[in-house]
C-alpha positions, 0 to 999 in steps of 0.5 A: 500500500502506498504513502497516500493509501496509507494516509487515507486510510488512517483518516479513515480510522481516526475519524470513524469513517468507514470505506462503504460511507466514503464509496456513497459518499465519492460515487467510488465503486466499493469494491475499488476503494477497498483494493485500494485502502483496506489495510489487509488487502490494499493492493491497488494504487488510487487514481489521481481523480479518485485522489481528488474525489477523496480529499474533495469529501475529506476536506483535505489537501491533496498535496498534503498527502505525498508519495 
């Protein structure tokens, strides 16, 4: 899992927010963000505009999440 995977999906935790509420949440398939963030099986690196859709509902800066 990368730097940013990583970081989201402690965010995630921290905050109480689950992969599900944040695929509804982005319109990301489900089971994309799990391949991406679950902290098990992520596996597979976010696309950029999956990146940005994230940190759009996140309120958070992309740049502060670097590789």
């Amino acid at each position: 899992m990368d730097k940013s995977n990583k970081a989201i999906s402690k965010y995630l935790a921290d905050n109480g927010m689950t992969i599900k509420h944040l695929s509804e949440k982005t319109h990301i398939p489900y089971p994309t963000l799990f391949r991406s963030l679950s902290t098990t099986q992520g596996t597979r690196s976010l696309r950029a505009d999956e990146l940005i859709a994230i940190c759009k509902e996140l309120k958070i800066d992309p740049l502060s999440i670097k590789e």
